[in-house]
N, CA, C and O atoms as a CHARMM CRD file, in Angstrom:
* protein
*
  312
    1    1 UNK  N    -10.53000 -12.91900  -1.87700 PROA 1      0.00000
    2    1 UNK  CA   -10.65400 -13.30100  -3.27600 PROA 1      0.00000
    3    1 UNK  C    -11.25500 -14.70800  -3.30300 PROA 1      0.00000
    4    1 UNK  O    -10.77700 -15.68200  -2.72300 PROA 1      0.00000
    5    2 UNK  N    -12.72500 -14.68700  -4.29400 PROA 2      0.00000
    6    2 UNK  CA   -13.17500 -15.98800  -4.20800 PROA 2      0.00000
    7    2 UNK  C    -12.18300 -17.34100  -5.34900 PROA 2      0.00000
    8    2 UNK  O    -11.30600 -16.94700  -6.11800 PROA 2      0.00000
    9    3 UNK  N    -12.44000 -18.41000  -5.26600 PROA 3      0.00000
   10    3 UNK  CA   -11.20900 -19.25400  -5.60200 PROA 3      0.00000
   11    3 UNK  C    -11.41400 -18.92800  -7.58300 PROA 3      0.00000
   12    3 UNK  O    -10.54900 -19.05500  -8.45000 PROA 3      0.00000
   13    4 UNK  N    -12.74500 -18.53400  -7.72300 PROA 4      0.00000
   14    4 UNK  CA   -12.81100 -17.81500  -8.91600 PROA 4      0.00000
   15    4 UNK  C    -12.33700 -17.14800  -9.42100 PROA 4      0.00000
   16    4 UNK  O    -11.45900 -17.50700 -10.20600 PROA 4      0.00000
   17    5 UNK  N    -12.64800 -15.82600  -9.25500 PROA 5      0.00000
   18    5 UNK  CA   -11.58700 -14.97900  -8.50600 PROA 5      0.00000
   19    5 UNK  C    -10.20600 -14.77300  -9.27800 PROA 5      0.00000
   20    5 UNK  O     -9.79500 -14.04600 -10.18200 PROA 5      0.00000
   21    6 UNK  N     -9.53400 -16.11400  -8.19400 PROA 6      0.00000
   22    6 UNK  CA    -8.08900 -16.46300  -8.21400 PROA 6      0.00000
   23    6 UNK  C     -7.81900 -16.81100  -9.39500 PROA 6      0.00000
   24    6 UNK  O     -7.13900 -16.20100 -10.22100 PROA 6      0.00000
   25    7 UNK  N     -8.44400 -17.97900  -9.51300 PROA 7      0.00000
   26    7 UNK  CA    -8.19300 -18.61300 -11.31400 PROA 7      0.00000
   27    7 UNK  C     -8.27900 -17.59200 -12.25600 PROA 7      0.00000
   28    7 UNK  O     -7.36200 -17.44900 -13.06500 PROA 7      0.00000
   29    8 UNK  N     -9.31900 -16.81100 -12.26600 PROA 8      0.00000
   30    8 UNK  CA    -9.25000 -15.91100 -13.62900 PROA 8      0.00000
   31    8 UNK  C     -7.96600 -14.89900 -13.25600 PROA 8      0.00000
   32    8 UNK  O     -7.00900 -14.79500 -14.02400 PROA 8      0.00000
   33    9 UNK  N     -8.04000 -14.27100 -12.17400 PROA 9      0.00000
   34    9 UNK  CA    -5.80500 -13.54800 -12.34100 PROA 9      0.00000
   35    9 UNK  C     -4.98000 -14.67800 -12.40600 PROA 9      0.00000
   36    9 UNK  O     -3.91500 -14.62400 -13.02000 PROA 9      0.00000
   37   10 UNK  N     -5.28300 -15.49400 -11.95200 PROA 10     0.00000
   38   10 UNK  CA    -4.04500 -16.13400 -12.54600 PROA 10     0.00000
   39   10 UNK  C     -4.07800 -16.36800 -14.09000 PROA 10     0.00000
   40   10 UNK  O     -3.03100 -15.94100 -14.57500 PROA 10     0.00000
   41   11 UNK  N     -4.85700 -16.86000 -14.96900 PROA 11     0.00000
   42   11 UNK  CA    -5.35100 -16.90500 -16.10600 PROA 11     0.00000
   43   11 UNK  C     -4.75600 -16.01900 -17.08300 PROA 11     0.00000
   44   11 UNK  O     -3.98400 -16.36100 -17.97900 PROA 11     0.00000
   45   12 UNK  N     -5.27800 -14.57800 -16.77700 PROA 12     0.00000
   46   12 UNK  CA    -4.86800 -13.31500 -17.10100 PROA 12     0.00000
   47   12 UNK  C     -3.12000 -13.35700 -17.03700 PROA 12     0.00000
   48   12 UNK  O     -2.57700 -13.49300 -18.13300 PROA 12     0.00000
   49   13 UNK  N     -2.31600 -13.26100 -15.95600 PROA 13     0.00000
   50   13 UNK  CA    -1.75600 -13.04900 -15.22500 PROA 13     0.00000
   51   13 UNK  C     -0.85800 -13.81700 -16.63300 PROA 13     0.00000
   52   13 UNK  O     -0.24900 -13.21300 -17.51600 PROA 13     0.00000
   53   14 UNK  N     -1.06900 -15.71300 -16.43500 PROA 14     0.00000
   54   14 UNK  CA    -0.51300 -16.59400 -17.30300 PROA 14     0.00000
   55   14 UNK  C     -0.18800 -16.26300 -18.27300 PROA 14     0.00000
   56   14 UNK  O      0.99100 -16.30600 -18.62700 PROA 14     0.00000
   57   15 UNK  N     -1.37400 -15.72800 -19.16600 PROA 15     0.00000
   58   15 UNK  CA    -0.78300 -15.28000 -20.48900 PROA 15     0.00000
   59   15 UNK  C     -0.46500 -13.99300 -21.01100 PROA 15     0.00000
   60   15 UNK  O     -0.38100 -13.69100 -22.20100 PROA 15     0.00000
   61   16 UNK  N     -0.28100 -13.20000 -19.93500 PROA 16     0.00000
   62   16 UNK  CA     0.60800 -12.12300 -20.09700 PROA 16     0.00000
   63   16 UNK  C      1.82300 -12.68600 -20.23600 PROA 16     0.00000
   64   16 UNK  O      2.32000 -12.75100 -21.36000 PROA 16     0.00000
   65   17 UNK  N      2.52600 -13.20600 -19.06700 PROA 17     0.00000
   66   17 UNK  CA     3.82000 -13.64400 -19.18000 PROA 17     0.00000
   67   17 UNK  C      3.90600 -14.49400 -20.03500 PROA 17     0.00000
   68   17 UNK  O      5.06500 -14.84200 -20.25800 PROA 17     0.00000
   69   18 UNK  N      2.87200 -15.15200 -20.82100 PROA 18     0.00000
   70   18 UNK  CA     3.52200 -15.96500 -21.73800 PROA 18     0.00000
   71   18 UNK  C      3.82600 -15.59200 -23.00100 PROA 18     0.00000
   72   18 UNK  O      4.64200 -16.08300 -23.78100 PROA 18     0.00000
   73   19 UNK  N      2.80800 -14.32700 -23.17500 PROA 19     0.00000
   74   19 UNK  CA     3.94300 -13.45300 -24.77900 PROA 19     0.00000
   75   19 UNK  C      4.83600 -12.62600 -24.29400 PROA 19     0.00000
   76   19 UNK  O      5.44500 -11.94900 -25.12200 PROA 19     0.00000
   77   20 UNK  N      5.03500 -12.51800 -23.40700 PROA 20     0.00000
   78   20 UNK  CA     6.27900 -12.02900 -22.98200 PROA 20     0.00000
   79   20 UNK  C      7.50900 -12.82800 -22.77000 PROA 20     0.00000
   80   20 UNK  O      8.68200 -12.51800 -22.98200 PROA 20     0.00000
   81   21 UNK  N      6.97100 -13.96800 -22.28800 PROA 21     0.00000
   82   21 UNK  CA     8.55500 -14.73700 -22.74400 PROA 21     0.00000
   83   21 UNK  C      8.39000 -15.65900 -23.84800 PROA 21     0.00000
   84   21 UNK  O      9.18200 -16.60200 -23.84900 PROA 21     0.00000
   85   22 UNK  N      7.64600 -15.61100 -24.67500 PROA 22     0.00000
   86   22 UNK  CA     7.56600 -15.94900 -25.77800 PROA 22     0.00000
   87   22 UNK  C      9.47000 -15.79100 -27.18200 PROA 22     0.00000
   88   22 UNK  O     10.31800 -16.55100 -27.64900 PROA 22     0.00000
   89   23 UNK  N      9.16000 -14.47400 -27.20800 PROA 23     0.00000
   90   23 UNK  CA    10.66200 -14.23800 -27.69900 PROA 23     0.00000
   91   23 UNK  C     11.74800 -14.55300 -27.22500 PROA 23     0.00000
   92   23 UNK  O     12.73000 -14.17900 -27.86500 PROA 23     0.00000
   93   24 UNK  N     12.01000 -15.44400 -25.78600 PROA 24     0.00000
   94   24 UNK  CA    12.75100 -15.42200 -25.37100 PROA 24     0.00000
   95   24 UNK  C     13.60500 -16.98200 -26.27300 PROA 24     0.00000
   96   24 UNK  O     13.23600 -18.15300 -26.36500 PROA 24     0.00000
   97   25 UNK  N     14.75000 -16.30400 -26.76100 PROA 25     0.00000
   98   25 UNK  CA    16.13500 -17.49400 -27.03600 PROA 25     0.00000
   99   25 UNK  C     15.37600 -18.29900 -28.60900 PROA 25     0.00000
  100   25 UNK  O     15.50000 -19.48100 -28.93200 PROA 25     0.00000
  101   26 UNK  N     14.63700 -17.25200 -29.33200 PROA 26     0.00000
  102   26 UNK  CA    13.89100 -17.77300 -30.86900 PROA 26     0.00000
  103   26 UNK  C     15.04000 -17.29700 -31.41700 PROA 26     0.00000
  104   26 UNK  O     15.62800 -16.25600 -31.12400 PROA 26     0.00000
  105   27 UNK  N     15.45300 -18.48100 -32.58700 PROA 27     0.00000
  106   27 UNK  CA    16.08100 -18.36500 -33.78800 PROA 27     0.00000
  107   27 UNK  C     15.75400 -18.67600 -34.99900 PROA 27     0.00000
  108   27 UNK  O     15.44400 -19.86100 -35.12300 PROA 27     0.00000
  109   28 UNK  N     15.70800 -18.03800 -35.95600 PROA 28     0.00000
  110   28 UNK  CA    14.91200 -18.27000 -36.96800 PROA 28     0.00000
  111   28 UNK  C     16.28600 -19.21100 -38.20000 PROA 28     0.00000
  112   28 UNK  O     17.49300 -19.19800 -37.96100 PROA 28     0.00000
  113   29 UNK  N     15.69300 -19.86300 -39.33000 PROA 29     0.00000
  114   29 UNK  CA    16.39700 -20.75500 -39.83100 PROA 29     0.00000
  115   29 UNK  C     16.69900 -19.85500 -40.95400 PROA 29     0.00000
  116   29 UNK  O     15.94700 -19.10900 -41.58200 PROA 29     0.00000
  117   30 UNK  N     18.07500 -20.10400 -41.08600 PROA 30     0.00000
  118   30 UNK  CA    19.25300 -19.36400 -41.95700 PROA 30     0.00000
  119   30 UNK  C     18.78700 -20.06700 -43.42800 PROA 30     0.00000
  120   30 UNK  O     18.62200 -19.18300 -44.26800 PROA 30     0.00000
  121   31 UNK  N     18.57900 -21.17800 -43.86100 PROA 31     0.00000
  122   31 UNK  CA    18.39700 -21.94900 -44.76500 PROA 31     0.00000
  123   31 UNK  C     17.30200 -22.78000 -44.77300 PROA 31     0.00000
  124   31 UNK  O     17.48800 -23.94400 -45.12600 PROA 31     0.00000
  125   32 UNK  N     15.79500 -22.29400 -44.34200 PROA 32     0.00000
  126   32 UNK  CA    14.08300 -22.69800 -44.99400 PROA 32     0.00000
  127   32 UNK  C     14.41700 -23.66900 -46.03700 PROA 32     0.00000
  128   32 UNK  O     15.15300 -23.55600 -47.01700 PROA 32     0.00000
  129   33 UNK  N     13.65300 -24.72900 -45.57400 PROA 33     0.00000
  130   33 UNK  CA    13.14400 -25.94900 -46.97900 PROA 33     0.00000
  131   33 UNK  C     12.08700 -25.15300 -47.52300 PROA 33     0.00000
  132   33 UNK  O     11.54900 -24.11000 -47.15100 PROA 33     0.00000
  133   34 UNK  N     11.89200 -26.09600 -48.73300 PROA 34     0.00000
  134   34 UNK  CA    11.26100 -25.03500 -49.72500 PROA 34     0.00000
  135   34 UNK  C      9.26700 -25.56800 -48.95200 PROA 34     0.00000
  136   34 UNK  O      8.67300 -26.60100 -48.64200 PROA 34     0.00000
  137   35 UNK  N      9.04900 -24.37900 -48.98100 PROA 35     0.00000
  138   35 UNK  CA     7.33900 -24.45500 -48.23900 PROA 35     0.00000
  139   35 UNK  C      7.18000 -24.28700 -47.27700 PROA 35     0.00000
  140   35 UNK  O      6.02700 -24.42300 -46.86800 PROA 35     0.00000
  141   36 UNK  N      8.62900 -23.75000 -46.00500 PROA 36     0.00000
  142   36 UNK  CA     8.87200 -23.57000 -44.78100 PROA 36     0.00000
  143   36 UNK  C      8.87400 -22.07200 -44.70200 PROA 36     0.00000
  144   36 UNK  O      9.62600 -21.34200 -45.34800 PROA 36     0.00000
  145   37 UNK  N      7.87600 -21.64900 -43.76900 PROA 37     0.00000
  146   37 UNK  CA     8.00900 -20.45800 -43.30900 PROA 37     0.00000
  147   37 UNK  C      9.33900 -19.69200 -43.12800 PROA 37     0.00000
  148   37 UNK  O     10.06400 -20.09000 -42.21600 PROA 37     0.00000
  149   38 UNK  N      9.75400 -18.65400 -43.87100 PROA 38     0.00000
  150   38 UNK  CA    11.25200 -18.15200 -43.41500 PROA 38     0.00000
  151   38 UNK  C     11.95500 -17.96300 -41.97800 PROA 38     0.00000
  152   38 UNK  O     13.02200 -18.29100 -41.45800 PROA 38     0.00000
  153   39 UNK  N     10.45000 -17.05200 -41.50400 PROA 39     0.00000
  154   39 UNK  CA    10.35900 -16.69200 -39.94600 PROA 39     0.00000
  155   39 UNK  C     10.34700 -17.77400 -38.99700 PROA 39     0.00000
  156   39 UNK  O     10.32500 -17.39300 -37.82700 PROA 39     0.00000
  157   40 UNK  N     10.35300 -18.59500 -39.11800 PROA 40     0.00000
  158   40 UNK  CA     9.61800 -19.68000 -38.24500 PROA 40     0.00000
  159   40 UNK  C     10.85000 -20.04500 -37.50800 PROA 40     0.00000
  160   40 UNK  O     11.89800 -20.02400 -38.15200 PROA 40     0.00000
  161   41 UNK  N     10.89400 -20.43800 -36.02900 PROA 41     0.00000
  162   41 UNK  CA    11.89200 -20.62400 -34.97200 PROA 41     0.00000
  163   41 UNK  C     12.49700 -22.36500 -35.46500 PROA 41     0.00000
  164   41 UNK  O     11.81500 -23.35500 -35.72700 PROA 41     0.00000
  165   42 UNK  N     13.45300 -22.26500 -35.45500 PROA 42     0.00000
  166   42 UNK  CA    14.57700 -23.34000 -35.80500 PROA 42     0.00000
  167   42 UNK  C     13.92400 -24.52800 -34.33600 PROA 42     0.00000
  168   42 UNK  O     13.67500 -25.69800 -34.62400 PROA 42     0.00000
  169   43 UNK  N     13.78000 -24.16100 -33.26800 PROA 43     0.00000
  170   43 UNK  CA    13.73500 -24.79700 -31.93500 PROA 43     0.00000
  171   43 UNK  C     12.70000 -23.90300 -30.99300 PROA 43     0.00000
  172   43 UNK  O     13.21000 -22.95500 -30.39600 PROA 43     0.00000
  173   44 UNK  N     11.57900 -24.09300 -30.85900 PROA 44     0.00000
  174   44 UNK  CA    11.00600 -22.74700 -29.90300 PROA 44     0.00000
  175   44 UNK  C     10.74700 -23.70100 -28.81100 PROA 44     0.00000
  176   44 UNK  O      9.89400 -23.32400 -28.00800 PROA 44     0.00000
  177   45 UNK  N     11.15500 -24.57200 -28.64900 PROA 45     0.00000
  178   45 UNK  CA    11.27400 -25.22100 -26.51200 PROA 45     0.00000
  179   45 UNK  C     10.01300 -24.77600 -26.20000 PROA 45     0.00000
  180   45 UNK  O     10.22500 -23.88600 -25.37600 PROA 45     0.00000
  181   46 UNK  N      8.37700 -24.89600 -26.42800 PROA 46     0.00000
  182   46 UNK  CA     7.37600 -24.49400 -25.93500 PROA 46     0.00000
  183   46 UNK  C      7.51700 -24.81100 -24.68500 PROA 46     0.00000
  184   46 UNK  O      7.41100 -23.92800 -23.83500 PROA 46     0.00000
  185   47 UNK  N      7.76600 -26.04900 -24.34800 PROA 47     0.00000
  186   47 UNK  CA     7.53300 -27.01900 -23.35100 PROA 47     0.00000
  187   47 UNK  C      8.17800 -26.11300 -21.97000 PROA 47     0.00000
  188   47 UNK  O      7.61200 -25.90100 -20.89800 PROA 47     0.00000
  189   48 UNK  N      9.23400 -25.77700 -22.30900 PROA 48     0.00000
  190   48 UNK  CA    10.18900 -24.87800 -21.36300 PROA 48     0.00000
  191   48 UNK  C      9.68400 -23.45300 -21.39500 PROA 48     0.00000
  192   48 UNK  O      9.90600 -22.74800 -20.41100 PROA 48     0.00000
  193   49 UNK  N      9.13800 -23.04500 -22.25200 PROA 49     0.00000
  194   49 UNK  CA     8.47200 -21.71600 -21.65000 PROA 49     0.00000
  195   49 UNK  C      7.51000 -21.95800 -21.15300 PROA 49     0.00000
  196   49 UNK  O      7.41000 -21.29800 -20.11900 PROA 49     0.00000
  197   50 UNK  N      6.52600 -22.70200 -21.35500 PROA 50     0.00000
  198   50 UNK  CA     5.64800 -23.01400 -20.74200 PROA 50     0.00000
  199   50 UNK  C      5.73800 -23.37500 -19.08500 PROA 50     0.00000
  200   50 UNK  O      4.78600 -23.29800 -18.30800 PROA 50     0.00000
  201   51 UNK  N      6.79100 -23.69000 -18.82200 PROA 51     0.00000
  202   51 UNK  CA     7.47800 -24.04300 -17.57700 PROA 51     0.00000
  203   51 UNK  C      7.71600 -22.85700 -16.98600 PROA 51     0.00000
  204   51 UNK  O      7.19100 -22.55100 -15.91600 PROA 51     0.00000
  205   52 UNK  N      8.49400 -22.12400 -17.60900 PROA 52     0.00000
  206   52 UNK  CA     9.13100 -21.10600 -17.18200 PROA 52     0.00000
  207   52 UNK  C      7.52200 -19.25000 -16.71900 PROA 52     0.00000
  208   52 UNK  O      7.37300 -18.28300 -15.97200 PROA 52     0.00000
  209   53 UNK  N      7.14900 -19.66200 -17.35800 PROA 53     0.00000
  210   53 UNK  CA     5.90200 -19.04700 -17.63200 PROA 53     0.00000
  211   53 UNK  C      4.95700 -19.34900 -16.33400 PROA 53     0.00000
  212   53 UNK  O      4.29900 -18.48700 -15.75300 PROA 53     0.00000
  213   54 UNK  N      4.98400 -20.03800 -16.16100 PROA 54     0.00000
  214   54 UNK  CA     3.68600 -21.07200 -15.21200 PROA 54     0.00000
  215   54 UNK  C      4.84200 -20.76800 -13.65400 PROA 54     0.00000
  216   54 UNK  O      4.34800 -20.81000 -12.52700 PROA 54     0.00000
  217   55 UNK  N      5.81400 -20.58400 -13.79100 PROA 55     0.00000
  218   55 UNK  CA     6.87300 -20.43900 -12.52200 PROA 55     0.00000
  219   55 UNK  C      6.84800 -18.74300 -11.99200 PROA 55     0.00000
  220   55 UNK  O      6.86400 -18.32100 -10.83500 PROA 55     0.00000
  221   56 UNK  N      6.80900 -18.06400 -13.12900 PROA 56     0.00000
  222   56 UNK  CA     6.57300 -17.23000 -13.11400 PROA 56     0.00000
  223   56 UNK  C      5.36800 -16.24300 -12.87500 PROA 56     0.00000
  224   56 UNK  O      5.43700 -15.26600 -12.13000 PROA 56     0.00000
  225   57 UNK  N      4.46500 -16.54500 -13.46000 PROA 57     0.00000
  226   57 UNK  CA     2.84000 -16.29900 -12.96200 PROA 57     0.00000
  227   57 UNK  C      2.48100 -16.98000 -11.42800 PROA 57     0.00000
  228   57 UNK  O      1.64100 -16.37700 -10.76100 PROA 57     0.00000
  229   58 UNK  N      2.95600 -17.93800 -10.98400 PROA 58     0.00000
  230   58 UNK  CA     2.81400 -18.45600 -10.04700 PROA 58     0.00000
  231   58 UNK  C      3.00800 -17.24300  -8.64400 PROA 58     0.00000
  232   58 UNK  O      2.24400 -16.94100  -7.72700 PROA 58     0.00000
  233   59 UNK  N      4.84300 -16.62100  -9.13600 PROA 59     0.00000
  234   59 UNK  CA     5.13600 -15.69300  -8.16500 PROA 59     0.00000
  235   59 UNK  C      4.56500 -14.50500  -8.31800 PROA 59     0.00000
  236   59 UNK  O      4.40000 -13.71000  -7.39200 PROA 59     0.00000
  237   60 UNK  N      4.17400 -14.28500  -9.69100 PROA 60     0.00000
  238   60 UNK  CA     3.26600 -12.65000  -9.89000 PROA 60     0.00000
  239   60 UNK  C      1.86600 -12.77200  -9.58100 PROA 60     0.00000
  240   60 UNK  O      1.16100 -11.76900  -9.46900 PROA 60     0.00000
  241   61 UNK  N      1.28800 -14.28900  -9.39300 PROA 61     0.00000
  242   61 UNK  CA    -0.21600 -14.50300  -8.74800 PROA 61     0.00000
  243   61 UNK  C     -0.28900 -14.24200  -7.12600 PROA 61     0.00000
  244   61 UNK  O     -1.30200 -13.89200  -6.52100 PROA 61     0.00000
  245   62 UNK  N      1.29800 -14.54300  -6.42700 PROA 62     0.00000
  246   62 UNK  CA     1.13100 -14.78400  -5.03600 PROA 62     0.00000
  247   62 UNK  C      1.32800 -12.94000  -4.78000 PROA 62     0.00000
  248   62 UNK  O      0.58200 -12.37700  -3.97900 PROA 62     0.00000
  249   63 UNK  N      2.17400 -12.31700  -5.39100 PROA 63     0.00000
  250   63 UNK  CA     1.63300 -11.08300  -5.01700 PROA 63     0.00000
  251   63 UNK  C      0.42400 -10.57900  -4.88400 PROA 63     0.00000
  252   63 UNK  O      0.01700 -10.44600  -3.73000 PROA 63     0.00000
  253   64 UNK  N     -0.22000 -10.28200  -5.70700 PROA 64     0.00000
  254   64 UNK  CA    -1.12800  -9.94700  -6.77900 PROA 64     0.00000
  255   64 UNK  C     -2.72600 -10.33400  -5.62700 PROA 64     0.00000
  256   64 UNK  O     -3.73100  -9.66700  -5.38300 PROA 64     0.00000
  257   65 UNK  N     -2.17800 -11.95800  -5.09200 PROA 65     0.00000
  258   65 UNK  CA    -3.51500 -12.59700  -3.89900 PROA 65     0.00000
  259   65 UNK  C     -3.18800 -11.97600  -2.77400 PROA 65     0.00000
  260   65 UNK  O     -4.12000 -11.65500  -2.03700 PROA 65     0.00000
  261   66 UNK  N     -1.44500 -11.57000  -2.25700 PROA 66     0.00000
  262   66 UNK  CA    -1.29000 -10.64300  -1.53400 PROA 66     0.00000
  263   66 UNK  C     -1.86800  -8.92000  -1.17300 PROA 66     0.00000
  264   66 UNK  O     -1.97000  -8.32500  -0.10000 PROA 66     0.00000
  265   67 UNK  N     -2.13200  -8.54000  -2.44100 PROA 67     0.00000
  266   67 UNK  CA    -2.14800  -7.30600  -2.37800 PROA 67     0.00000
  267   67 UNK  C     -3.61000  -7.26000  -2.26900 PROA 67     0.00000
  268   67 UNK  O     -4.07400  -6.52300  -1.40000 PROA 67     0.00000
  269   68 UNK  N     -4.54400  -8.04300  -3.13800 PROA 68     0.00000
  270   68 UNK  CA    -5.70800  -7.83900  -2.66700 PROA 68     0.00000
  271   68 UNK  C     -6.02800  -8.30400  -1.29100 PROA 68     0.00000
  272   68 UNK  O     -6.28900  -7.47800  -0.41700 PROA 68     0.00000
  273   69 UNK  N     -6.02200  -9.48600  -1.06800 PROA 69     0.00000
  274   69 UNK  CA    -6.39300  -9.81500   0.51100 PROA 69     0.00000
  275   69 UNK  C     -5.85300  -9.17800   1.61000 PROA 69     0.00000
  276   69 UNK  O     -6.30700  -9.50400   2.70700 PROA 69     0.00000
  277   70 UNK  N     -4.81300  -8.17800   1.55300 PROA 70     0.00000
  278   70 UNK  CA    -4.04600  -7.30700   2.46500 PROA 70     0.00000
  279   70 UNK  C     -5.04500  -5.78100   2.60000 PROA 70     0.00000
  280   70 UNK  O     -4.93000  -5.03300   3.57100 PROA 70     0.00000
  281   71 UNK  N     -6.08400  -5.49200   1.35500 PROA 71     0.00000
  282   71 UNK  CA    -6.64900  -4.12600   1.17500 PROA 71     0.00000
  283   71 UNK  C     -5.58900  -3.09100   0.90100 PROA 71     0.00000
  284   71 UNK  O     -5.87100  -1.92600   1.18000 PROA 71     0.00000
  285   72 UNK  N     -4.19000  -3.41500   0.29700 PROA 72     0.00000
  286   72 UNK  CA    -3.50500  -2.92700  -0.24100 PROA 72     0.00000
  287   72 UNK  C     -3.73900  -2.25200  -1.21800 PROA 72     0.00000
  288   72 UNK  O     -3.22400  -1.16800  -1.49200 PROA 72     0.00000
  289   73 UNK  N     -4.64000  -2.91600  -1.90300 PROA 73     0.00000
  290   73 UNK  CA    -5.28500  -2.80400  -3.45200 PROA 73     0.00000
  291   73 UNK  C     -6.35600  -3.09100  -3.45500 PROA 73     0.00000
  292   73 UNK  O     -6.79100  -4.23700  -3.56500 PROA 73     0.00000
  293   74 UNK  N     -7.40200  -1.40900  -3.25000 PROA 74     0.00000
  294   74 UNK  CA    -8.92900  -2.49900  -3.29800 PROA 74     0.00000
  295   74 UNK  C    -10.13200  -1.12800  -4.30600 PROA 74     0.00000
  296   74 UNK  O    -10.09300   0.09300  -4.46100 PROA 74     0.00000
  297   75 UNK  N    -10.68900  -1.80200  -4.57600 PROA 75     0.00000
  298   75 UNK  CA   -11.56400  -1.53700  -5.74300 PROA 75     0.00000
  299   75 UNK  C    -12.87800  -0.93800  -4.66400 PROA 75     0.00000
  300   75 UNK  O    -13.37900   0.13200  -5.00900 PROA 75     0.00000
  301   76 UNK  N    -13.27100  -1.41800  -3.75000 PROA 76     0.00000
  302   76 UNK  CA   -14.66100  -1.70500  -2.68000 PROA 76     0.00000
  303   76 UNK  C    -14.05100  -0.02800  -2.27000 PROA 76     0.00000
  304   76 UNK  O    -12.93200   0.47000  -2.14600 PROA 76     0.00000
  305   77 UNK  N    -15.74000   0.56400  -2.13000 PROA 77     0.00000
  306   77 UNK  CA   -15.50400   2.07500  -1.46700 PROA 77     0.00000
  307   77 UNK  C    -15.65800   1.44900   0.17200 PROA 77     0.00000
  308   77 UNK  O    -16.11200   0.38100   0.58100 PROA 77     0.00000
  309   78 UNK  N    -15.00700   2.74200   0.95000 PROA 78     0.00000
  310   78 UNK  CA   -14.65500   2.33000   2.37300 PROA 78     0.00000
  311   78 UNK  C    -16.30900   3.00800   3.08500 PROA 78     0.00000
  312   78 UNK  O    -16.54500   2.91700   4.29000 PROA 78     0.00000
C-alpha cells in the first residue's frame, strides 16, 4: 500500500467511526432557551470523540494495512 494509499483508508476508515460514535453519551436539553434548537446535545464532548475516534480508526487502519499487505485481501488478479 502506497503511503497514499494509506491516508485515504485511513480517511475513509476515520469518518466512518466517527458517525458512529457520534451518538455516543448525547443528551438533549429538557428545558431549550427560547431560539435554541430542542434537539441539540446539552454537552457533545467533540473533543473526546474525536479522541476516541482517531484511537479507534487507528486500530481498524492497522488491520485493514494488515490485510492488504499480507494478500489476505487483494483486488490484483493472480
Amino acid at each position: 500500500m502506497s503511503i497514499f494509499g494509506g491516508i485515504v483508508v485511513f480517511v475513509i476508515i476515520w469518518w466512518l467511526v466517527l458517525f458512529i460514535v457520534l451518538p455516543w453519551g448525547v443528551r438533549r436539553d429538557e428545558n431549550p432557551e427560547e431560539g435554541h434548537e430542542p434537539g441539540a446535545p446539552v454537552n457533545p464532548r467533540m473533543w473526546l470523540k474525536v479522541g476516541v475516534t482517531t484511537a479507534i480508526s487507528t486500530v481498524l487502519w492497522g488491520f485493514a494495512y494488515w490485510a492488504i499487505e499480507s494478500d489476505w485481501i487483494s483486488f490484483r488478479t493472480p
